[in-house]
matplotlib code that plots the C-alpha trace (Angstrom):
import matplotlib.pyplot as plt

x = [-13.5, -10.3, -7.8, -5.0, -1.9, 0.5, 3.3, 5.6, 8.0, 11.1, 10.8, 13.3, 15.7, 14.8, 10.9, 9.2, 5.6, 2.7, 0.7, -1.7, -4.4, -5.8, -4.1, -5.2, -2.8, -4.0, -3.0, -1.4, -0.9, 1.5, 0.5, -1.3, -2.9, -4.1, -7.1, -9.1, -9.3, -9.9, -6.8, -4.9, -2.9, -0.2, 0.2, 1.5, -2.1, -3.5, -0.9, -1.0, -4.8, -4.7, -2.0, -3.5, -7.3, -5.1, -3.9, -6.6, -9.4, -7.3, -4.9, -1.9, 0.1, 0.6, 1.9, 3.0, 3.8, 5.0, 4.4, 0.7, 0.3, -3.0, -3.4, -1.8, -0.3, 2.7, 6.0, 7.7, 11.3, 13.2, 14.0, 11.1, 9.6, 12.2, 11.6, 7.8, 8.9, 10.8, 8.1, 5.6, 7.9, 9.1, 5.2, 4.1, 7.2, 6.1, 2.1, 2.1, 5.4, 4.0, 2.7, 4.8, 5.3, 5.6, 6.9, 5.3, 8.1, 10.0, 13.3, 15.6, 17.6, 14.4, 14.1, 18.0, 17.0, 13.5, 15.0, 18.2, 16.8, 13.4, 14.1, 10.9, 10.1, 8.6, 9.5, 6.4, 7.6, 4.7, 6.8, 8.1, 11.4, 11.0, 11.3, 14.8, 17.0, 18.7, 15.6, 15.7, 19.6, 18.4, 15.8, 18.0, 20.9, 19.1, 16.9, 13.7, 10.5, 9.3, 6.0, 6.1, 2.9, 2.0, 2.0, 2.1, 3.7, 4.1, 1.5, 1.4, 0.8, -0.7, -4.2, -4.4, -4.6, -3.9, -3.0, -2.3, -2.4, -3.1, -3.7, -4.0, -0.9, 1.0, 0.4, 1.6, 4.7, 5.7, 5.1, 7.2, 10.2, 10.0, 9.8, 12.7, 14.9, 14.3, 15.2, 18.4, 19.9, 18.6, 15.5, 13.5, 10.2, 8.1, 4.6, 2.6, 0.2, -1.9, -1.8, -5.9, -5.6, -2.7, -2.6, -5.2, -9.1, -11.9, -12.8, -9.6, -9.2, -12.6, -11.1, -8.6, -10.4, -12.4, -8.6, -7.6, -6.9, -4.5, -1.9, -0.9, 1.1, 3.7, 3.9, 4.0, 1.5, -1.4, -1.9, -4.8, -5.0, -8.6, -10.3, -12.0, -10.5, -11.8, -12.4, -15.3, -16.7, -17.0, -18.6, -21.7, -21.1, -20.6, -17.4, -14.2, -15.9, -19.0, -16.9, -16.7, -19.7, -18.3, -14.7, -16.1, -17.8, -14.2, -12.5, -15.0, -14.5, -10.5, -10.7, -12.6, -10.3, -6.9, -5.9, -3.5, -3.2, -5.6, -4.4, -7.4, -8.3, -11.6, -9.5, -12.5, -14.9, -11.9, -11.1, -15.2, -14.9, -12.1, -14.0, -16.7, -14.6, -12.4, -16.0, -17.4, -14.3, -14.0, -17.1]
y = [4.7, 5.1, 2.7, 0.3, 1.1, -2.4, -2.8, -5.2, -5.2, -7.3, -8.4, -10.2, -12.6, -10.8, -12.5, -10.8, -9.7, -8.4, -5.8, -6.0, -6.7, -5.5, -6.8, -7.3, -6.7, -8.5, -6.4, -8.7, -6.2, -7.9, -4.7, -4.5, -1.3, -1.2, 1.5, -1.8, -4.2, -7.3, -6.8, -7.2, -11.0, -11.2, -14.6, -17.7, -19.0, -15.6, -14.5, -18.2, -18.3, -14.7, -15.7, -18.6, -16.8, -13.9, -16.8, -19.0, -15.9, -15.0, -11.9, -12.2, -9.9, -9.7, -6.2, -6.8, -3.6, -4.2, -0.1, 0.7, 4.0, 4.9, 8.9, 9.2, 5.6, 5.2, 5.4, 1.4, 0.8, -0.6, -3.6, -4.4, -3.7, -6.1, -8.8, -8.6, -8.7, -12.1, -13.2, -12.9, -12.9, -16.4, -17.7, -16.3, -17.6, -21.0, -20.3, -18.9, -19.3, -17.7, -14.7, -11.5, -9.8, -6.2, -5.1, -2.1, 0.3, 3.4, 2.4, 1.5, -0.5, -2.2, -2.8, -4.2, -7.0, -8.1, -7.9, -9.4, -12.5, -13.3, -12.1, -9.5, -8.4, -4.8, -2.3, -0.1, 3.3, 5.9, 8.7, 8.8, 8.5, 11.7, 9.7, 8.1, 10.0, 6.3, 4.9, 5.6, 4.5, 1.6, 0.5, 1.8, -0.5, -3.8, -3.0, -4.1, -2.2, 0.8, 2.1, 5.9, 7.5, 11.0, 11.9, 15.3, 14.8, 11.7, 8.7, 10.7, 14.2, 14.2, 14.3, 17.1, 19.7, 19.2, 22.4, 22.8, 26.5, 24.3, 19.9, 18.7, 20.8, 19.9, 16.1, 15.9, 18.1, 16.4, 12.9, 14.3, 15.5, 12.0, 10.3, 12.2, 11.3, 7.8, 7.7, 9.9, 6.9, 4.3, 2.8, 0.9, 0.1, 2.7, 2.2, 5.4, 5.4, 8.7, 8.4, 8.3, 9.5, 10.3, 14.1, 14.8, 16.1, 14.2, 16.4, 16.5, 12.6, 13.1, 15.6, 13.4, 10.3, 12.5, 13.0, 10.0, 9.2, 12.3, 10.1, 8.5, 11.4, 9.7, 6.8, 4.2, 1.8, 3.0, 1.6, 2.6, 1.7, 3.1, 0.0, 0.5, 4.3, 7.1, 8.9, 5.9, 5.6, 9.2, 10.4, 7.6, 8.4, 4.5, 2.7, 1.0, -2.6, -1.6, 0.0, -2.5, -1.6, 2.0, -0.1, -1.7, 1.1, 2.9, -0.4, -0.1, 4.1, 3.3, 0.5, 2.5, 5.6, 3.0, 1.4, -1.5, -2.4, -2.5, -2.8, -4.1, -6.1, -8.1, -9.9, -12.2, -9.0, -7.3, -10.1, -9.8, -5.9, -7.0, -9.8, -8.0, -5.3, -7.5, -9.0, -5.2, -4.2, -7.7, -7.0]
z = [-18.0, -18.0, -19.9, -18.0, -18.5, -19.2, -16.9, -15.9, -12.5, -11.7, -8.2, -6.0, -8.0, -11.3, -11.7, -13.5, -12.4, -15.0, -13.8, -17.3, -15.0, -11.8, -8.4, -5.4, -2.1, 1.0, 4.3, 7.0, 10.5, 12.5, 15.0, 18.3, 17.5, 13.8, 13.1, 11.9, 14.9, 12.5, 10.7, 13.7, 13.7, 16.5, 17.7, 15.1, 14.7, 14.2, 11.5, 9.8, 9.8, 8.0, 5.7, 4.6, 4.0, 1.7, -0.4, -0.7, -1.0, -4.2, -3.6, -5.4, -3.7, 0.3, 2.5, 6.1, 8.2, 11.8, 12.4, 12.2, 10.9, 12.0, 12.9, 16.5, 16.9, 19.3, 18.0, 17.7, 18.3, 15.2, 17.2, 17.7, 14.2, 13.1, 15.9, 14.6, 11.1, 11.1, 12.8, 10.7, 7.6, 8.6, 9.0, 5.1, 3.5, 4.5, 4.4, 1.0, -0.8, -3.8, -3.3, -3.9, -0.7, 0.3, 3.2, 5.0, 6.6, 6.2, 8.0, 5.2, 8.2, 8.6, 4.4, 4.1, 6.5, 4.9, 1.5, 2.8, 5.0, 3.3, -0.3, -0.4, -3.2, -2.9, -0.1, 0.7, 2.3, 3.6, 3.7, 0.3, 2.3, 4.2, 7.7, 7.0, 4.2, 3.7, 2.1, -1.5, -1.8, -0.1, -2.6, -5.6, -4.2, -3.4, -7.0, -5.2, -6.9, -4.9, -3.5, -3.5, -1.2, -0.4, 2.9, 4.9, 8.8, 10.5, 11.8, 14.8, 13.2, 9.8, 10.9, 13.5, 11.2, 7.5, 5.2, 1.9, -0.4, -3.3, -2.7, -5.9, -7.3, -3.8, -3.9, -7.8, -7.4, -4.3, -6.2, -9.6, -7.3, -5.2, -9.2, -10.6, -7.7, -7.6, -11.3, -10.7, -8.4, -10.9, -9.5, -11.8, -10.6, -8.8, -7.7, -6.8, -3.8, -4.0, 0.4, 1.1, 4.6, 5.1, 5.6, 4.2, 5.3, 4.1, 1.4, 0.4, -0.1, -2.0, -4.5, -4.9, -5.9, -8.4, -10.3, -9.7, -13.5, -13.5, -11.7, -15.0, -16.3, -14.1, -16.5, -12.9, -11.5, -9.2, -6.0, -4.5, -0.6, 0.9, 2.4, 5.6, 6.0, 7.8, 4.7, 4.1, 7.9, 9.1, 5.9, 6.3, 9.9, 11.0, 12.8, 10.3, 10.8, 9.1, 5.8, 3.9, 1.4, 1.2, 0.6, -1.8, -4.2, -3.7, -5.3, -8.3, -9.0, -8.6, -11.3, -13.5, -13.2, -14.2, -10.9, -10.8, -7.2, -4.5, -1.0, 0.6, 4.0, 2.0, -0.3, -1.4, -1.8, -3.6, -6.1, -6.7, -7.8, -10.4, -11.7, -12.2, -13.7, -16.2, -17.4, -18.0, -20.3, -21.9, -23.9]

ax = plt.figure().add_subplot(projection="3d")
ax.plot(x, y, z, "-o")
ax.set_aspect("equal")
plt.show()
């Protein structure tokens, strides 16, 4: 088992948020085309109702993405990331005022105007700011915590035909370089997000689990996001609805190996796993 690591991020407006034990991120998809049909919320009622089951179901953290980046999913115009975006930005401010909210994009236009209009507190960038070169000035201007994931391609290319000469050395050198940057322009709080599924075959994102713990040499939080993923549903050959047992027994191997975030759609079986957990290494 491995051992948590303590941390402690300033979000927006300099409050301070303890990471000494595990969190659990709620997914809100203001998107018409998320890989996980039940995560999909686009009217008012829709995104309210899932707003309010996050909070009361016991995640203290909440990511929106207005983009879905599901393998092969059609490109969005900024606009109307944004337009989506105030929308449902607007409906969790006054649903669930005090959750810390992370915004899902990787247009740093897109970032200045969440963090600027709604205060967010965490910007949550897929392509370790390979898809728009402004990003990391972005985040290292408006001081908002960062989370850093691997990715190879785009959402519409990474999964036709991932290739590396050697993953696990790839995946960690392309996470120091994306590190040592960040720190060059001065930002503060970086979260790393290994990318499950994101470029990656399935026995790749496999391999990966097994050395999970290794991510700590970076000295950042883990965020682990693998809830209802391919990696899960073609391996027990079933469909992304009936995942969430395979989700599940993920959560409890990513806890054990030192995670600090999970980005999750079953926030109530989630918070279970990390019950459970805390009660195993209490004793």
């Amino acid at each position: 088992m491995k051992e948590l690591h303590s941390y402690t991020i300033r979000l927006a407006g300099g409050r301070l948020f303890s990471l000494d034990s595990p969190q659990v991120m709620g997914i809100l998809n203001v998107t018409p085309d998320s890989f996980y049909a039940g995560s999909r919320q686009q009217s008012e009622e829709e995104i309210g109702k899932r707003v309010r089951q996050i909070a009361k179901e016991g995640a203290s953290m909440l990511d929106i993405g207005a983009y879905s980046s599901r393998p092969g999913a059609d490109d969005v115009p900024i606009e109307e990331e944004m337009a989506r975006l105030r929308r449902g930005l607007t409906i969790v401010k006054r649903e669930a005022p005090d959750l810390v909210v992370s915004v899902d994009t990787f247009r740093a236009d897109v970032a200045r105007m969440c963090i600027e209009e709604f205060g967010i507190d965490i910007i949550n960038d897929i392509s370790g700011g390979l898809l728009d070169r402004n990003m990391f000035r972005t985040v290292a201007k408006t001081g908002v915590p960062y989370i850093l994931m691997h990715m190879q391609g785009t959402p519409q290319t990474m999964q036709q035909a991932p290739h590396y000469e050697d993953f696990l050395k790839e995946v960690f050198l392309y996470l120091a370089e994306k590190v040592a940057r960040l720190h060059d322009l001065g930002v503060k709080d970086i979260i790393i997000d290994p990318g499950f599924g994101f470029g990656k075959t399935l026995e790749q994102n496999y391999e990966l689990m097994n050395h999970l713990e290794e991510l700590h040499v970076f000295k950042q939080p883990l965020l682990v996001g693998i809830s209802r993923k391919s990696m899960i549903y073609k391996l027990l050959e079933t469909t992304p609805e009936e995942s969430l047992n395979g989700t599940t027994m993920l959560h409890a191997v990513s806890l054990l190996k030192g995670a600090h975030i999970l980005r999750v759609h079953d926030v109530k079986a989630a918070r279970e796993v990390v019950c459970m957990f805390e009660q195993m290494t209490a004793v």
